[in-house]
Structures are given as structure tokens and as C-alpha cells.
KERO-711665 format. One line per 5 residues: number of its first residue (from 1); for each residue y, x, z of C-alpha. Coordinates in pm, 1 decimal, padded with zeros to 6 digits. Last residue first. Layout:
<sites>
NUM> Y:X:Z; ...
</sites>
This chain:
<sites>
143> -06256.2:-04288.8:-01034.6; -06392.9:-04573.7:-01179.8; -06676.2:-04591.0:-01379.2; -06757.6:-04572.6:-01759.0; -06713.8:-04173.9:-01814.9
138> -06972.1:-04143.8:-01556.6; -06940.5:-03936.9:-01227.2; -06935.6:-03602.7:-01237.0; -07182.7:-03275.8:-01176.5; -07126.4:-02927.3:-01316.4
133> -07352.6:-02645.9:-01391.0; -07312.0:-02307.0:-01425.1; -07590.7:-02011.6:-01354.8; -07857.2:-02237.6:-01346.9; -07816.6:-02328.8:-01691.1
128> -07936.6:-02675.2:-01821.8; -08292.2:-02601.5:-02048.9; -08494.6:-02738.9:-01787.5; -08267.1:-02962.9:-01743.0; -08062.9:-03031.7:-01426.9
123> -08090.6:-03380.9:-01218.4; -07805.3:-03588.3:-01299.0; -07541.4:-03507.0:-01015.6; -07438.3:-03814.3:-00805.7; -07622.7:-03791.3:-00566.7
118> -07570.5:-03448.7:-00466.8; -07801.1:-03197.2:-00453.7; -07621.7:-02908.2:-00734.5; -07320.1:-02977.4:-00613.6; -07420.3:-02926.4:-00233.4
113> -07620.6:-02564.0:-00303.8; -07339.2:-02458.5:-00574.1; -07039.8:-02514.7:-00263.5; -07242.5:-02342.9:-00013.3; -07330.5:-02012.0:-00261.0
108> -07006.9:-02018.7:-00440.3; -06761.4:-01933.3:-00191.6; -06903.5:-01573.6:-00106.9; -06886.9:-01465.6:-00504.9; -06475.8:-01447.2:-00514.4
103> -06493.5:-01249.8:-00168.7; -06732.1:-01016.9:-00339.8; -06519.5:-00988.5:-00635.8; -06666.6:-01133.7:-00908.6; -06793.5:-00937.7:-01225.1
98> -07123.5:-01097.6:-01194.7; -07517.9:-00952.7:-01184.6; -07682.1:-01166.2:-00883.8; -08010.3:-01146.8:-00689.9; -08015.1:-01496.9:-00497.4
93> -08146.3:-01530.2:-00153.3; -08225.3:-01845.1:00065.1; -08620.1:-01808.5:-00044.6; -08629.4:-01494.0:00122.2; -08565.9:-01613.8:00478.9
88> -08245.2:-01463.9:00590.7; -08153.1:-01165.0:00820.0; -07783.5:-01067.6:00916.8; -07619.5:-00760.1:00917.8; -07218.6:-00688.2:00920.7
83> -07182.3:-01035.4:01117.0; -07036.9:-01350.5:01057.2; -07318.2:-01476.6:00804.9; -07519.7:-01651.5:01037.8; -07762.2:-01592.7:01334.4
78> -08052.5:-01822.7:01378.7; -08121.0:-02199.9:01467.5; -07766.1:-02371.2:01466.8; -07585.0:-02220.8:01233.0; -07701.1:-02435.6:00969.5
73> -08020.2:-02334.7:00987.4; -08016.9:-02146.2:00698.5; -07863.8:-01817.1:00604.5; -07722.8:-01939.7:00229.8; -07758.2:-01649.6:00027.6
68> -07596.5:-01478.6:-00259.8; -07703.7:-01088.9:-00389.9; -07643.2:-00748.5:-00463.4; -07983.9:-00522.5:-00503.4; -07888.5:-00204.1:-00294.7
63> -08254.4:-00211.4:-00123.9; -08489.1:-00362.3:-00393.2; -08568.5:-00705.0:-00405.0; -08925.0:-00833.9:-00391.8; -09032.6:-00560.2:-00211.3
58> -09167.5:-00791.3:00049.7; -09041.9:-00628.6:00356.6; -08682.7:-00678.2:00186.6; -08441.6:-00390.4:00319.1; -08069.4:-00358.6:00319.1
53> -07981.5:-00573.1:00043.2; -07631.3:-00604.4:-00042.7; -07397.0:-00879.1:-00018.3; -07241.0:-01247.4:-00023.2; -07281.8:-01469.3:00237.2
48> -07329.7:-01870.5:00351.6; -07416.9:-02051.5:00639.0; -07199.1:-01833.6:00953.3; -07204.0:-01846.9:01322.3; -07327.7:-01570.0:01553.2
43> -07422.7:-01674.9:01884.3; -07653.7:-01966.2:01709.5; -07529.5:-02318.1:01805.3; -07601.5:-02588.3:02052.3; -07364.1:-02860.1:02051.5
38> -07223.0:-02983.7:01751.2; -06875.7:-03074.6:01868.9; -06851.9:-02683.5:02017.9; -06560.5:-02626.2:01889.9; -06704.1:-02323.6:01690.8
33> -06984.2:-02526.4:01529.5; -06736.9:-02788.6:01390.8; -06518.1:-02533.1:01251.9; -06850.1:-02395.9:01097.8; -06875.5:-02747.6:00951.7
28> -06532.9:-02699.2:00771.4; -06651.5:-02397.4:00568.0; -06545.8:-02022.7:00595.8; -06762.4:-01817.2:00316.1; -06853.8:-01456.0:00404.7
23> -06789.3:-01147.6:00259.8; -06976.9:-00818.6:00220.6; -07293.5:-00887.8:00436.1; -07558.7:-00638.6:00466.1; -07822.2:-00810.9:00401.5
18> -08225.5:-00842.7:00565.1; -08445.7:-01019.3:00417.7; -08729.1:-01262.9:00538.6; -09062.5:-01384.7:00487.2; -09188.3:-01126.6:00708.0
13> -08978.1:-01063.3:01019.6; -08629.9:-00918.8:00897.8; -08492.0:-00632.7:01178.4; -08130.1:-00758.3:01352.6; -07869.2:-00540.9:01424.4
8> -07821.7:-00500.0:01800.4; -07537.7:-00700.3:01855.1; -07173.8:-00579.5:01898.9; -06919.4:-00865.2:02004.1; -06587.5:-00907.4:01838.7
3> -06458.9:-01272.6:01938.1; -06431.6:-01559.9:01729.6; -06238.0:-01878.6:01915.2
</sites>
């Protein structure tokens, strides 16, 4: 069950940036998370966001910059994507440019991360694009 709660909102340690999430993606495993059939799991669930910088300790990205990220953890080691703030290790966050609605742009972080790693994906070029790339199986085998 998902309950309000208020949290304090959380400050990014170095390494990390903090987003003001826009939309969220809802995957199966989070179902899993909520159940409880995984145990152990962050109060705040939540793998995958779309949204604004807030503040990046680095200066890598500006405050305002939009961007992707996929929270890590898997929900089980820090707070996810559920809330209005949520802090992310820098290396999980994508500055984007797109005319996608925010709730368009929260389903692709996830979804690109698993294509993108999957067996059966050729590994990309360096001259494939990073912004679209699609994986299938061989002409020659079954389907």
C-alpha cells in the first residue's frame, strides 16, 4: 500500500545529485518491493525518474538542468523515485533536451538501461546512437 508520509528532504553527499522529481516510472519489481516478497526495502520506493536538478555539489549540472536517472539500489539501499526530492549518485543521471512530456520521458530510463544490457543486444558502436537504439534477435532464428 503507498501512503503519504513527509520526509525531511534529503541533501546529496558528494558524488551525488539531488532532483526534483517530475514523474516517476511504475515497474513490476517495485510491486515486488511493496509486498514485501523482497524483504528489506528503502522507505521510499522508486528506480527510475524524470526531472530537474536541484543542486549538483559537483557543478557538473547546473540547477534547472532536466534530466533521466535510474536511483540505484534497486529500492533496496536508498530512497527512490516516489518522492518530490530524491538524491542519486551522479553517474545514474542523464542531462536531456526532448520534446517528451515528463511522464512520456519517466518510462525510458528503466526500459533503455535493460535493452541496452541484454544478451541479446549486439554491443553498440561507437558510431551507434545513444539516443536510440534497438536490440532483436536475428533475422535467421525463431521467434
Amino acid at each position: 500500500m503507498l501512503t503519504v508520509t513527509e520526509l525531511p528532504d534529503p541533501v546529496p553527499a558528494e558524488g551525488e545529485i539531488l532532483i526534483r522529481v517530475l514523474a516517476f516510472g511504475l515497474n513490476h519489481a517495485e510491486s515486488y518491493m511493496r509486498s514485501g516478497a523482497w524483504g528489506q526495502v528503502a522507505q521510499v520506493t522508486g528506480i527510475e525518474c524524470a526531472g530537474i536538478v536541484q543542486a549538483d555539489p559537483s557543478g557538473r549540472l547546473p540547477a534547472g538542468t532536466a534530466v533521466v536517472a535510474m536511483l540505484g539500489g534497486m529500492g533496496r539501499t536508498r530512497n527512490g523515485s516516489y518522492a518530490e526530492l530524491v538524491t542519486v549518485p551522479a553517474s545514474n543521471v542523464v542531462p536531456v533536451r526532448t520534446s517528451l512530456s515528463w511522464t512520456d520521458l519517466a518510462a525510458l530510463p528503466e526500459v533503455y538501461a535493460i535493452s541496452t544490457r541484454s544478451p541479446i543486444c549486439p554491443p553498440a558502436s561507437s558510431s551507434a546512437s545513444t539516443a536510440a537504439r534497438s536490440c532483436s534477435a536475428p533475422a535467421s532464428s525463431p521467434r
